[in-house]
C-alpha positions in Angstrom: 3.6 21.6 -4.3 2.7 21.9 -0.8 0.7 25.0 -0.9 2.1 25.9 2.3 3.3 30.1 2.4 7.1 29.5 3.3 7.7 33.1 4.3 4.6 32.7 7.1 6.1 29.6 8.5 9.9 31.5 9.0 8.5 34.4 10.3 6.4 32.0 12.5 9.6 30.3 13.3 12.4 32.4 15.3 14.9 29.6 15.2 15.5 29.9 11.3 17.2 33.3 11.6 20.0 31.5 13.4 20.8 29.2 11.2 19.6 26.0 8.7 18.1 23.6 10.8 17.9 20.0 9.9 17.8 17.9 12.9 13.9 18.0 13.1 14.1 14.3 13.6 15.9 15.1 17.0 14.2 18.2 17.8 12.5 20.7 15.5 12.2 24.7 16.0 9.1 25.4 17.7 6.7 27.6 16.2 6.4 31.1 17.8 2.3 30.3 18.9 4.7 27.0 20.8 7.1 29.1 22.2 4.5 31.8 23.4 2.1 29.4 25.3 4.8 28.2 27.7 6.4 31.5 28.1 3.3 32.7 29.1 2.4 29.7 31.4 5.1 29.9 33.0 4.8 34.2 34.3 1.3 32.6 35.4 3.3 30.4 37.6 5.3 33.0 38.6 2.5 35.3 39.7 0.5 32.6 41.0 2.4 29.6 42.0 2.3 25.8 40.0 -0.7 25.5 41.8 -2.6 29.1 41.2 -1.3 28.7 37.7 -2.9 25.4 37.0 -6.3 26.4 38.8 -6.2 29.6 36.5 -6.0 27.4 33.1 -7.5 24.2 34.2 -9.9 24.4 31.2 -6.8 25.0 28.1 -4.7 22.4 30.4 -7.3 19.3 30.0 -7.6 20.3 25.8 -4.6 19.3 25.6 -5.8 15.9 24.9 -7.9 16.6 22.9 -6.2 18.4 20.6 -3.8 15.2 20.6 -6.6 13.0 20.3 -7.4 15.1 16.9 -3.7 15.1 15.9 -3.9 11.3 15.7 -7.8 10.2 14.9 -8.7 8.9 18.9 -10.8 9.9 21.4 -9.4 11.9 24.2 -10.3 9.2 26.4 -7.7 6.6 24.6 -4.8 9.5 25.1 -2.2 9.5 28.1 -0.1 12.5 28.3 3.5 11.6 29.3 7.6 13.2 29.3 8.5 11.4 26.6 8.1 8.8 24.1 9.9 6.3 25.8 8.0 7.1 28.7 4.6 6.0 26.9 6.1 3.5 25.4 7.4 2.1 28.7 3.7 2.5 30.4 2.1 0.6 28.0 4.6 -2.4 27.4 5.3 -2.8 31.7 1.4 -3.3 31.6 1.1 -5.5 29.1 4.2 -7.4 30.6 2.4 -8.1 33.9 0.9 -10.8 31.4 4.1 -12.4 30.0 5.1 -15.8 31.0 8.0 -18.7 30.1 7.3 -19.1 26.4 6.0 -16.3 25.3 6.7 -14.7 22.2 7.5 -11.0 21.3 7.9 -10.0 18.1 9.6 -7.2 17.2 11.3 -5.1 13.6 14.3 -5.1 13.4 14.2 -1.3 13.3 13.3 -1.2 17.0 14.5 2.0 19.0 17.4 0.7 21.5 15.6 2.0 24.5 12.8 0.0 23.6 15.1 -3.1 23.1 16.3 -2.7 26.5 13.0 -2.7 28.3 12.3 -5.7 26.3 15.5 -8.0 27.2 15.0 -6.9 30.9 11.0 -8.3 30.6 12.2 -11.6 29.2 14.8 -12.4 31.0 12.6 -11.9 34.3 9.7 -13.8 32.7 11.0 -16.3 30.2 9.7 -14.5 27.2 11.6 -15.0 24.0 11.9 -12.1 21.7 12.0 -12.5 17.8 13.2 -10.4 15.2 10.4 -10.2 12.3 12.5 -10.8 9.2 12.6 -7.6 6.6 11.5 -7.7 3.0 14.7 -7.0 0.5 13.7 -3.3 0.8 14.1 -2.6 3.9 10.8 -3.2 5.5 9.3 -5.3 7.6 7.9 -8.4 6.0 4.1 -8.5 6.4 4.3 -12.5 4.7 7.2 -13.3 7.1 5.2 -12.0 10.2 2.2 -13.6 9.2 4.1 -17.0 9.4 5.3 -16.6 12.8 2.0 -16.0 14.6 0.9 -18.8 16.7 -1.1 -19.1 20.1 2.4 -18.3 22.1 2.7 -14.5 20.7 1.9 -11.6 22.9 3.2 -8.8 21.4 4.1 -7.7 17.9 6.4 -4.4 18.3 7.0 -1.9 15.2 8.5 1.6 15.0 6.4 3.3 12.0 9.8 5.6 11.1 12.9 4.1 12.5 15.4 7.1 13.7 18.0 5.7 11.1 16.7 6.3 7.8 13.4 7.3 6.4 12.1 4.0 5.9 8.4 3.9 6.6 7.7 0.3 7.6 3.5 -1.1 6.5 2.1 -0.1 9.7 -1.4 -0.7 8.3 -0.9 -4.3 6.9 1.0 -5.0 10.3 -1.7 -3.7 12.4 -4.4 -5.6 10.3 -2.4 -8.6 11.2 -1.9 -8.4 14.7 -5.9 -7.2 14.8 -7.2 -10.6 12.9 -5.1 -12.7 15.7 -6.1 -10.9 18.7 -2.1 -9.9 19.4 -1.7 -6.5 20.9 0.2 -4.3 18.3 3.0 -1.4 20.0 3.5 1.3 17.8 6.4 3.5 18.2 5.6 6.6 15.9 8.2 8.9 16.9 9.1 10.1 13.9 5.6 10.0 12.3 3.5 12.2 14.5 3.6 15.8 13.0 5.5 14.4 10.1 3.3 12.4 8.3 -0.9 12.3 8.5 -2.1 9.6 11.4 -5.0 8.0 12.0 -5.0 5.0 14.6 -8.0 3.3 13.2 -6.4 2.8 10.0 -3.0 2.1 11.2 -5.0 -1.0 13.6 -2.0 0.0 16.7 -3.8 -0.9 19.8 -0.9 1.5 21.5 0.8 3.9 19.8 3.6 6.0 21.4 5.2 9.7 20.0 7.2 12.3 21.3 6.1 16.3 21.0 10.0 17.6 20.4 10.2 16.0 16.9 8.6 16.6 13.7 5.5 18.0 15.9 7.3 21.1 16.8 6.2 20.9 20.8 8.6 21.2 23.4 11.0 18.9 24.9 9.7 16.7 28.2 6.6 15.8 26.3 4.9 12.8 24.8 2.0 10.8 24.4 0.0 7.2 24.6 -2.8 5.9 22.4 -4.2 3.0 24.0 -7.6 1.8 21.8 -10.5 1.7 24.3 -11.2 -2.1 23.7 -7.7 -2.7 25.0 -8.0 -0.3 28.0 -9.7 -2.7 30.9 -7.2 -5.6 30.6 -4.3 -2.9 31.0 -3.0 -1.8 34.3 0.2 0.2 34.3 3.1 -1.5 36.5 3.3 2.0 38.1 0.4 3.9 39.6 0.4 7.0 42.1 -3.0 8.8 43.1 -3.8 10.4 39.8 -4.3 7.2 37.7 -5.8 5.1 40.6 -7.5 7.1 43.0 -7.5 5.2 46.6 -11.0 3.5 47.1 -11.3 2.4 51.1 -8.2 -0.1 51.8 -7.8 -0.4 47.8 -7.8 1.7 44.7 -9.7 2.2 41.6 -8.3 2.3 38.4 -9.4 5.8 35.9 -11.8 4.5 33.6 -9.7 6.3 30.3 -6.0 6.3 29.5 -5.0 8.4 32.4 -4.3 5.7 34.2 -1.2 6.3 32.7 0.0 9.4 33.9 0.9 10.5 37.2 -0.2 13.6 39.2 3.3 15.8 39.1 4.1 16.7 35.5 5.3 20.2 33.5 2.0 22.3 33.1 3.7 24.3 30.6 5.3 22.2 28.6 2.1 19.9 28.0 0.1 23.4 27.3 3.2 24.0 24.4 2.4 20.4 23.3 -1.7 21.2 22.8 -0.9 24.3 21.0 1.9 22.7 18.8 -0.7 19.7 17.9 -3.4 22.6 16.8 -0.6 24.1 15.2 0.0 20.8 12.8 -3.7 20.3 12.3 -4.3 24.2 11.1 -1.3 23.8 8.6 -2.5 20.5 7.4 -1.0 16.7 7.5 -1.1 16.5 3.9 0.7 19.4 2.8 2.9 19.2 6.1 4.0 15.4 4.3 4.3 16.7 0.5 6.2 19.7 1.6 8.7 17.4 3.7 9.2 14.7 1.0 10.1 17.6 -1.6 13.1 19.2 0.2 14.1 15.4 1.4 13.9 14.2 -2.1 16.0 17.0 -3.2 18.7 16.1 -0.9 18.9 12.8 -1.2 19.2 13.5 -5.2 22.2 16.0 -4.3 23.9 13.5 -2.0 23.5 10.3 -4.3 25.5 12.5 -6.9 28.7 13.3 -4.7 31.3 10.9 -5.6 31.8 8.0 -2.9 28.9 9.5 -1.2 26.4 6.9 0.0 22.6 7.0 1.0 21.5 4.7 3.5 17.8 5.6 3.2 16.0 2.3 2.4 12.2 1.7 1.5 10.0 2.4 -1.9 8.5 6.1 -0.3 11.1 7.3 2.2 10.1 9.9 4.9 12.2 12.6 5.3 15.2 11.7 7.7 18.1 11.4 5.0 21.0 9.1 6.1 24.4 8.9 4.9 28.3 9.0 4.5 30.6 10.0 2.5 33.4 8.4 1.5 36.9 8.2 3.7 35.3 10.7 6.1 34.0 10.3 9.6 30.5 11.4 10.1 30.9 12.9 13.7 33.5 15.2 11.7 31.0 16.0 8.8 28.3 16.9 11.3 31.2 19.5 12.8 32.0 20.5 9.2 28.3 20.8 8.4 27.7 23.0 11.9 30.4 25.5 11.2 28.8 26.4 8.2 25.2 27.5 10.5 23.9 24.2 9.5 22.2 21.7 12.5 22.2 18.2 11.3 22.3 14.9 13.3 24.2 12.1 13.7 22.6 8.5 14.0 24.7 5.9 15.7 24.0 2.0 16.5 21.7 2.6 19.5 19.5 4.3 17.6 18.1 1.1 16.0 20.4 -1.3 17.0 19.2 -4.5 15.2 19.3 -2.9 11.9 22.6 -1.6 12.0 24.0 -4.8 13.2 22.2 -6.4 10.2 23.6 -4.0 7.4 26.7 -3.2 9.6 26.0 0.6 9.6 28.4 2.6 10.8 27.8 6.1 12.4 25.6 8.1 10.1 24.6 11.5 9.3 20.9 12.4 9.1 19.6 15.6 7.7 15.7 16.4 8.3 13.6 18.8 6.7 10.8 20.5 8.4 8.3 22.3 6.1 10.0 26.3 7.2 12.8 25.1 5.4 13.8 26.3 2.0 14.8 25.3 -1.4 18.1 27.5 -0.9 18.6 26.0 2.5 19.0 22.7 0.8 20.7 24.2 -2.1 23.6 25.6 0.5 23.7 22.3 2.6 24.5 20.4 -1.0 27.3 22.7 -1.4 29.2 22.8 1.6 28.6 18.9 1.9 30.5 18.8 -1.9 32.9 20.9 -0.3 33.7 18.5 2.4 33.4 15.7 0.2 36.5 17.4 -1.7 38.4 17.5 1.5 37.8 21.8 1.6 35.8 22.3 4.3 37.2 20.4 7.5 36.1 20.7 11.4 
C-alpha cells in the first residue's frame, strides 16, 4: 500500500466532487494549495499591476526553480522555466541543432511525441541530418543492444521519451543515458509523463536535457514547463532564440546567462509558474515513492478489469507499465467509448496517431482510449469505471 490518506488528498482536491477523473496524463486536478497560489497571485496583480505584483513576490517567484530543481535531483542553475514541454524541448534541441550538419545522425525511439518528430524533420531537412529510428526490444521498449550498435562518430543526438503518451510503457532511460554518456552523444529526454508520476533523479537517469510539463501527473497548471540541461553541457549550448533576459546586451554584443536561463525569455505567466513551484513542493511533501506505488495499484486494477471484458484489448506494452492504460474494445469506436465513458461523470482520454506516431504506425494502432490514475483516486472510482465500460462493451450504455 501507498500509505498515502486518500480522504486528505480529495478533500485537497476540489475537482473530484465533480466527477472521476482519469485523464491525468492530459491534465490532472490541481491540488487546492495549486489552485490557491495562482488565485492569489493573480488579486496581487490586480491590486498592484504584473509589474507591482512581481516586485511584491520576487523572492517565492525565483523558488520556483528550486523547488523544480528538487522535484528532479538538479541544481537550480541546470533548470529553465518554460510554457510547456514542447517549449523546452524545442529550446534545447534548436541549440543543439545550430551544430548539425549533412550526415549527421539523430537517433530517436520509436515512441517519440509527434511534435517532437516535426521539429526534427524540419532540422534535417535544412541541415542534411538523417534521423534513425532505434529499433524496440519484443516488449515494447527501446533496445539498449540495438542502440549500442548504431553509435558511431556521425551521431549527435540520441532522443527518448521516458513514458510515451500512448501506453504506460516506461522505456530504460538509465541504460540509454549510460550509453549516450560513455560516447559523449547528448541524450534528450522527454519525461512528460514521468515528472510527478514516477520518482526522478537526472544523475541516475544520465539525460543531459530533460524536458516535462507542470499540467500532467505534477498537478501544476496549464502554460507551464520545464528544462534540465546538466551543467557540463550548458557552455556549448546557445538557444536559437534569445531576447534580453537570457542574453543580456554587453556594448555592440551580448552575453550569454551563465545558468539555464538562457532559456527563458523575460515575458512569461507569474502566476502560473508560482502554481508550478507550489505543485512541485506539493509532490515532494506527498512522496515520489508512494505517489508511484499508489498509481500503479489503481492502474493495475484496471488494466486487470479491462483484460477480462470479452474482445476487449490492452495496448499497454513493457514488463512494469506506468499508469496510462490503453485500449479498445471490440467492434466499438473509441471516440464513442470516451463519450459513453463521460456521460457516466467519468474524464478519460483518447490517444490518437500523433501522439506517438512512429509506434502506432509500427503496430498499426488505431485511436485508443487511455485512462490515468492519479493518487486522489479511489478503489470504487475504478470499480464504477469497470462497470460502465462492461456495460458498453455489452452494447448498453451508448453516446
Amino acid at each position: 500500500m501507498s500509505g498515502l490518506d486518500l480522504g486528505h488528498l480529495r478533500a485537497d482536491t476540489p475537482g473530484t466532487a465533480r466527477g472521476i477523473h482519469l485523464n491525468n496524463a492530459g491534465a490532472s486536478l490541481m491540488p487546492r494549495p495549486v489552485v490557491e497560489a495562482v488565485k492569489a497571485y493573480l488579486d496581487l496583480e490586480a491590486a498592484w499591476s504584473g509589474h507591482g505584483a512581481a516586485e511584491r513576490e520576487a523572492e517565492r517567484l525565483v523558488g520556483v526553480t528550486a523547488s523544480v530543481a528538487r522535484l528532479v535531483g538538479a541544481e537550480p542553475d541546470e533548470i529553465a522555466l518554460t510554457e510547456s514541454a514542447t517549449r523546452a524541448w524545442q529550446m534545447a534541441f534548436y541549440a543543439l541543432a545550430r551544430g548539425f550538419r549533412p550526415g549527421d545522425r539523430l537517433l530517436v525511439g520509436r515512441q517519440e511525441y509527434g511534435a517532437s518528430l516535426v521539429a526534427l524533420r524540419q532540422v534535417a531537412a535544412t541541415t542534411g541530418a538523417v534521423i534513425e529510428t532505434i529499433p524496440s526490444a519484443p516488449d515494447g521498449r527501446i533496445d539498449v543492444a540495438a542502440l549500442a550498435a548504431l553509435l558511431d562518430g556521425r551521431v549527435r543526438l540520441v532522443a527518448a521519451t521516458a513514458i510515451p503518451s500512448n501506453g504506460g510503457l516506461v522505456n530504460p532511460v538509465a541504460e540509454i543515458g549510460a550509453l549516450a554518456r560513455a560516447n559523449g552523444i547528448p541524450f534528450l529526454l522527454d519525461a512528460c509523463q514521468m515528472v510527478g508520476q514516477r520518482p526522478v533523479d537526472v544523475a541516475a537517469l544520465g539525460c543531459d536535457l530533460l524536458a516535462a510539463t507542470g499540467r500532467k501527473f505534477l498537478r501544476g497548471p496549464r502554460g507551464t514547463g520545464f528544462l534540465y540541461v546538466r551543467r557540463a553541457c550548458l557552455e556549448r549550448l546557445e538557444p536559437a532564440m534569445l531576447d534580453h533576459f537570457g542574453a543580456p546586451l554587453d556594448g555592440d554584443g551580448y552575453r550569454l546567462r551563465d545558468d539555464a536561463r538562457r532559456f527563458e525569455t523575460y515575458e512569461h505567466d507569474h502566476a502560473a509558474r508560482l502554481g508550478l513551484g507550489v505543485a512541485a513542493d506539493y509532490a515532494l511533501g506527498l512522496g515520489l515513492d508512494r505517489i508511484a506505488a499508489r498509481i500503479g495499484e489503481l492502474a493495475a486494477s484496471l488494466r486487470q478489469g479491462i483484460a477480462a471484458l470479452p474482445g476487449a484489448c490492452v495496448h499497454d506494452l513493457g514488463p512494469d507499465p506506468a499508469g496510462l492504460v490503453t485500449f479498445t474494445l471490440a467492434g466499438q469506436d473509441s471516440a464513442a467509448v470516451r463519450a459513453a465513458l463521460g456521460r457516466a461523470g467519468i474524464s478519460a482520454g483518447l490517444s490518437l496517431h500523433a501522439a506517438a506516431p512512429l509506434d502506432a504506425a509500427a503496430r498499426a494502432l488505431p485511436p485508443l482510449v487511455r485512462l490515468s490514475p492519479h493518487v486522489y483516486n479511489s478503489a470504487d472510482e475504478i470499480g464504477r469505471t469497470l462497470d460502465v465500460l462492461a456495460r458498453v462493451n455489452r452494447g448498453e450504455f451508448r453516446p
